[in-house]
C-alpha positions in Angstrom: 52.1 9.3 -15.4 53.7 7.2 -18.0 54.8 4.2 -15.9 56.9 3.0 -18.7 58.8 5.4 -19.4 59.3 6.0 -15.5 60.5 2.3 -15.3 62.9 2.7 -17.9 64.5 6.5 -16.2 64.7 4.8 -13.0 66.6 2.1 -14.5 68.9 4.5 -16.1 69.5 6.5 -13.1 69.9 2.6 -11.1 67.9 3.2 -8.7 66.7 0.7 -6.2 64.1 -1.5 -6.8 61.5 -0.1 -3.9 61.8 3.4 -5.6 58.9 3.3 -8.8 56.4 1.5 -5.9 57.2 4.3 -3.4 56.4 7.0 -6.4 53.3 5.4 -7.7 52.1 5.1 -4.2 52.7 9.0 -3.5 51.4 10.0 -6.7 48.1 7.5 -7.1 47.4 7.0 -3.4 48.4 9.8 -1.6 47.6 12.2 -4.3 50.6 14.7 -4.0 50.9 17.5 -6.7 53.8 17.0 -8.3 57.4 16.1 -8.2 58.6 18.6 -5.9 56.2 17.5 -3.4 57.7 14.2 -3.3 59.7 14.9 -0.4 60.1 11.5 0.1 62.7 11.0 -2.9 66.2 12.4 -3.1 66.4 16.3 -4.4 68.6 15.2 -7.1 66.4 12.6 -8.3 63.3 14.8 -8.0 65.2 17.3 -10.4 65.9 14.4 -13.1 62.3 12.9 -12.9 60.9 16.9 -13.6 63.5 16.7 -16.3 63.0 13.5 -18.4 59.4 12.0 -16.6 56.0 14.5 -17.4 54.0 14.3 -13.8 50.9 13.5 -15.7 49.9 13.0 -19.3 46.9 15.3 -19.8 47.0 18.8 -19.2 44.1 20.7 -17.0 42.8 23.4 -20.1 39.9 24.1 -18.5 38.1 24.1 -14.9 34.3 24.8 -14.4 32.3 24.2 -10.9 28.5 23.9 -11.2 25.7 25.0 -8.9 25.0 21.6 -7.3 28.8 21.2 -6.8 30.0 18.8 -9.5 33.9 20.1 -11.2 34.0 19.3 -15.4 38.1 19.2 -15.8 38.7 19.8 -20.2 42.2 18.0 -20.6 44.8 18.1 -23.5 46.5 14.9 -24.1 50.4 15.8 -25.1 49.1 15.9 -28.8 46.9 18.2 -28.2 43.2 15.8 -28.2 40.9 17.3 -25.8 39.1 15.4 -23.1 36.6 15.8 -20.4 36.1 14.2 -16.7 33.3 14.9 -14.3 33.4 15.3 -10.6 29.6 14.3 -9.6 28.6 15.5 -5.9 25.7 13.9 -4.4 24.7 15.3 -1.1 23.0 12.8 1.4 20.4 14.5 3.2 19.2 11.6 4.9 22.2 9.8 5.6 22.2 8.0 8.9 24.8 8.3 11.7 28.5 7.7 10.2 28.0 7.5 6.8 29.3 9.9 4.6 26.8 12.9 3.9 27.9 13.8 0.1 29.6 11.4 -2.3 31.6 12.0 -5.4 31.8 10.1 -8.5 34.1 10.7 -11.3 33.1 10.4 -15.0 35.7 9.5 -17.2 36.5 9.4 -20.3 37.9 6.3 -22.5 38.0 8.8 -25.9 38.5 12.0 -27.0 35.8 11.6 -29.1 33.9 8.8 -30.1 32.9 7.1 -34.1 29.4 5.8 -33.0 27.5 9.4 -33.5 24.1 8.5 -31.5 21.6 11.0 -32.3 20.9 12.4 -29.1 25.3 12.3 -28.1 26.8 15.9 -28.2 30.2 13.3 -28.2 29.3 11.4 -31.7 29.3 14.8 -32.9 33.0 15.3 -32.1 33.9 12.0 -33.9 36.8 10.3 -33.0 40.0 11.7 -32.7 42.0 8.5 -30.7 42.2 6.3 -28.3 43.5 7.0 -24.4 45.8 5.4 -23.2 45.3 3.5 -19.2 47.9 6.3 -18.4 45.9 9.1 -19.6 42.5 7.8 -17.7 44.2 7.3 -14.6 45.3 11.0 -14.7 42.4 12.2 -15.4 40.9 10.6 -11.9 44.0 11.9 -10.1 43.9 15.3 -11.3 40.3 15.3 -9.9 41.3 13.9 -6.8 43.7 16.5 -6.3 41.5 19.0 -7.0 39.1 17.5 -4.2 42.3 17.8 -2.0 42.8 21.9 -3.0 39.0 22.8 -2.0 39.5 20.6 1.3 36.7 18.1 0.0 36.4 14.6 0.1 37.6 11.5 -1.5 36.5 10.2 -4.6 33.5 7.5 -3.9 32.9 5.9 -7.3 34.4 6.1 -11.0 32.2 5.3 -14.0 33.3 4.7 -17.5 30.5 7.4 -18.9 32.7 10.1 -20.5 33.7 10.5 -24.0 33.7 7.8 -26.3 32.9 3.9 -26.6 34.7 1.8 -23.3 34.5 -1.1 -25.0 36.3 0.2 -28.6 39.7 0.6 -26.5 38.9 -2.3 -24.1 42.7 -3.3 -22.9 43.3 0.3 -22.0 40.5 0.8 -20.1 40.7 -2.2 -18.3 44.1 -1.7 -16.8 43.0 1.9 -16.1 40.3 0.5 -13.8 42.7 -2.3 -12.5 45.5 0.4 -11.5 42.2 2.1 -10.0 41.2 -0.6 -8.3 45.1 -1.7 -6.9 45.6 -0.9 -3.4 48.9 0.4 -4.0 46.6 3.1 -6.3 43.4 5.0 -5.8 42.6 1.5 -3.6 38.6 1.7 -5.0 37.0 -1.5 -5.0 35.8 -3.2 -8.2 31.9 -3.3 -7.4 32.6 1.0 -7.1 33.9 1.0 -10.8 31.1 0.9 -13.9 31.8 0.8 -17.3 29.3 1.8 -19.8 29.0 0.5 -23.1 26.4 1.6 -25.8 26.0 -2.3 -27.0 29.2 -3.4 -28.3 28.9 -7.0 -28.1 32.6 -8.6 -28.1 33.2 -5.8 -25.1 30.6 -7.5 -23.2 31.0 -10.8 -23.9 34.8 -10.2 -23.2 34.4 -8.4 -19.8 32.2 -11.7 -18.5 35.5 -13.5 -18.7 37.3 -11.0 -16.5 38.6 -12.0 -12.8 37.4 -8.7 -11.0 33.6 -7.5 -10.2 33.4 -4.4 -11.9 29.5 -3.2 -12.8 28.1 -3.2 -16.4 25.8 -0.6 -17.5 24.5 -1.0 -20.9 22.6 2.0 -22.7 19.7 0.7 -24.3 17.0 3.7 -24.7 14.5 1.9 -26.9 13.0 -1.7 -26.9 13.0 -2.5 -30.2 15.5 -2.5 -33.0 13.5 0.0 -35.0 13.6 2.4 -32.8 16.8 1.7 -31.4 18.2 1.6 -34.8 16.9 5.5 -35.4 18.3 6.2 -32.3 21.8 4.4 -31.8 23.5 3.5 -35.3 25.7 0.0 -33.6 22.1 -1.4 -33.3 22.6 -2.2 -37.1 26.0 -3.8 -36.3 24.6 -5.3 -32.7 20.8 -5.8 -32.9 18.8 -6.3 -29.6 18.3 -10.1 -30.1 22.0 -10.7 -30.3 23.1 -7.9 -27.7 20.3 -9.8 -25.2 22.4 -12.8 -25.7 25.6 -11.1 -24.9 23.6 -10.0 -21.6 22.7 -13.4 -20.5 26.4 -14.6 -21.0 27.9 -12.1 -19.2 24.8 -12.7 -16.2 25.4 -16.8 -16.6 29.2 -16.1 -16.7 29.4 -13.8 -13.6 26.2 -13.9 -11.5 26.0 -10.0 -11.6 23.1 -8.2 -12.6 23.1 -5.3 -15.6 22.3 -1.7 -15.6 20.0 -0.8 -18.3 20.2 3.2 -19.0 17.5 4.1 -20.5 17.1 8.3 -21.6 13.6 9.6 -21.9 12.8 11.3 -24.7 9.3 13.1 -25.2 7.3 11.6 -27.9 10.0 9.0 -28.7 10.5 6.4 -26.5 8.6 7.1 -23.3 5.2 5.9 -23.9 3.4 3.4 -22.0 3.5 0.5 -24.9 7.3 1.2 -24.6 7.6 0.7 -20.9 5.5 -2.3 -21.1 7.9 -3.9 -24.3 10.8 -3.1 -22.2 9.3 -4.5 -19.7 8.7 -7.9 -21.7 12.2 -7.5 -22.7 14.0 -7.2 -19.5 12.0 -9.5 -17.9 13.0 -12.4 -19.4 15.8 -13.0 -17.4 13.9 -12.0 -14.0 15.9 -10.3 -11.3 18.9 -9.8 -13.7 18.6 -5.9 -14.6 18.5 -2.9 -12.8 16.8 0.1 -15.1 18.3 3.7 -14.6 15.6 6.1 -16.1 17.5 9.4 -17.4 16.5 12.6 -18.3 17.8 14.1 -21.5 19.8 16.8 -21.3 20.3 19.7 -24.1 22.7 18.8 -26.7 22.2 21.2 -29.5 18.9 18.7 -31.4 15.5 18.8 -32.0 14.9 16.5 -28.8 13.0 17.1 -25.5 13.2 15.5 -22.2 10.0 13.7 -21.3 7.7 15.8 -18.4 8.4 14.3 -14.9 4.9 13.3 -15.0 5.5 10.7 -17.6 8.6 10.0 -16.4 6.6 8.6 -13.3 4.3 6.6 -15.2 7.1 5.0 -17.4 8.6 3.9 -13.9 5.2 2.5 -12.3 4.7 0.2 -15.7 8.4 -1.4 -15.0 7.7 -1.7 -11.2 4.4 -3.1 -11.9 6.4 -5.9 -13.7 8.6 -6.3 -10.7 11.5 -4.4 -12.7 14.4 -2.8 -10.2 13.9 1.0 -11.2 15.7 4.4 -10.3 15.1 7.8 -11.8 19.0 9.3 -12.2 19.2 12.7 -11.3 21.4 15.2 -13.2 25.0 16.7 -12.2 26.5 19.4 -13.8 24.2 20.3 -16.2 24.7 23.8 -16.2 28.4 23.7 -16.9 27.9 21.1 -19.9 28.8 18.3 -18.2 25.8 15.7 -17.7 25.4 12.8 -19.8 25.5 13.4 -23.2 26.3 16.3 -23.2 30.5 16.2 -22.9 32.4 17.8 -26.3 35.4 19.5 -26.9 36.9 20.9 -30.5 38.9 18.2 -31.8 39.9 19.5 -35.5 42.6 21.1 -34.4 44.3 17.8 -33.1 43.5 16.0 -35.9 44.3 17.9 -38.2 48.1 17.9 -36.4 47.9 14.4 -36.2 47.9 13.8 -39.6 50.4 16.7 -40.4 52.3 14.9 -38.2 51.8 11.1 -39.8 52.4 13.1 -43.3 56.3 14.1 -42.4 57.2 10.8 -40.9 56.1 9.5 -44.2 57.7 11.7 -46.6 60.8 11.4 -44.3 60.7 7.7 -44.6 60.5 7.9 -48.7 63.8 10.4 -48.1 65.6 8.2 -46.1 64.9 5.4 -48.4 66.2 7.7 -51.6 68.8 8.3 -49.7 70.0 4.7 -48.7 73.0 3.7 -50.2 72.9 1.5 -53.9 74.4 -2.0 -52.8 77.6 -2.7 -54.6 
């Protein structure tokens, strides 16, 4: 929920200084529904917060549940600008006696939309329509934690900042997101189970070395060299690799954590074997310090492809040849539109209020200003 405008109701209404911990608590630790669950808090006071304090800022629109398990949630902000988090289930086969044997992660969303239109994004194709703000991320990991708590499932594992739009473009908001995540009085996750991921933005990074808590970096590279990079990811133009490898090793000289490197495999684009070995060259000049996520591409309405397992394989054996840390990332939620990339939601609508709505503030300004009084 809003926590500012909370503060300032409780205020109003004087009550006691204990009361806005003891809500947040119930609402971002204990998950309850909604104000009438709050059983905890005077009836009166439950009717007045239903009254003047919304329970969350987004709106669930839309609710879809894939066949490997994952949930997508589409969200309206209050101004209508649609959003989308991810529920990913990962089932442990071979998990060993009393650990958990299915985890969830939750995808979230720093945008609805986002300006930096990489080719192979369904999300650049929305543009951007604004900004969230922390309050609007936060709720969109409760309202999949409560939907965990409806089905009877588990908690939420991990979160990672791999939804709509660029983390790093609305950095402050994101970051106290993540902090009210991470707070025990909140969702209580720890730091190194939070990931942002960034497409490249340099001052992000560089800005995110300096910060006191351990969350993970994942950077989406998906080409070693700023040609191809360039066709691929327009901020390479802003950001080339030279200067965004620079950024790395201040944020790995700064904080003694290693990077994620995402890297989607395209057919025919940037999965050869002379790629693998210049990422390789790349990566490896600071040894030890990068992790490299292979992805498969999934469908977002262009002329790519994903690369064949096959050559997915060899891709991999070239970077672990080269003593390069390298996974294979599986897909969730797919099927339901909801795997990387692939997260997009009609956003004219929104827009085009928004600006309706910045239009008649301003006319009534000009009014108000006719209408001001001639000094004597």
């Amino acid at each position: 929920m809003d926590t500012e405008l909370l503060s300032t109701v409780l205020a109003k209404r004087k009550q006691p200084a204990f009361r806005e911990r003891q809500i947040l608590r119930a609402a971002q630790h204990e998950y309850v529904s909604g104000w009438e669950a709050m059983t905890t808090l005077p009836k009166r006071l439950r009717e007045q917060l239903t009254a003047e304090v919304p329970f969350s800022t987004v709106k669930v629109d839309l609710e879809e549940r894939s066949k490997d398990g994952s949930v997508k949630l589409r969200m309206l902000t209050h101004d209508g600008f649609p959003l989308e988090a991810v529920l990913m289930r990962f089932d442990q086969p071979h998990a060993k006696e009393g650990e958990k044997q299915t985890r969830y992660t939750a995808c979230l969303s720093s945008q609805s939309g986002c300006a930096l239109s990489c080719e192979f994004c369904a999300t650049g194709k929305m543009k951007l329509g604004r900004n969230l703000t922390q309050h609007e991320i936060v709720d969109q990991f409760l309202e999949l934690a409560r939907q965990r708590q409806r089905v009877g499932e588990g908690r939420i594992d991990n979160v990672v900042m791999m939804g709509m739009g660029e983390p790093f473009h609305n950095y402050d908001e994101v970051i106290a997101a993540l902090r009210t995540l991470n707070s025990p009085d909140g969702p209580g996750l720890g730091a190194r189970r939070i990931a942002i991921s960034t497409v490249g933005w340099v001052p992000g990074i560089e800005k995110l070395a300096k910060e006191d808590i351990q969350f993970k970096l994942a950077l989406s590279l998906h080409a070693p060299n700023d040609n191809l990079r360039g066709s691929l990811m327009p901020v390479n133009r802003k950001f080339p690799i030279e200067r965004l490898m620079q950024a790395c090793r201040f944020y790995q000289d700064q904080t003694k954590r290693r990077i994620f490197i995402e890297y989607l495999m395209l057919e025919n684009v940037n999965d050869q074997p002379e790629h693998a070995k210049e990422l390789a060259k790349l990566l490896n000049d600071q040894p030890g310090q990068f992790h490299v996520n292979l992805i498969a591409y999934n469908p977002t309405g262009t002329d790519f492809v994903g690369a064949s397992d096959e050559t997915v394989r060899r891709f991999s054996a070239i970077l672990q040849r080269a003593d390069l840390e390298t996974s294979y990332r599986v897909s969730r939620a797919r099927d339901i539109s909801g795997a990387c990339g692939q997260l997009a939601a009609p956003i004219e609508a929104a827009k085009r209020a928004q600006r309706e709505d910045r239009l008649a503030r301003a006319k009534a300004k000009v009014a108000d200003t006719d209408n001001a009084p001639t000094p004597a």
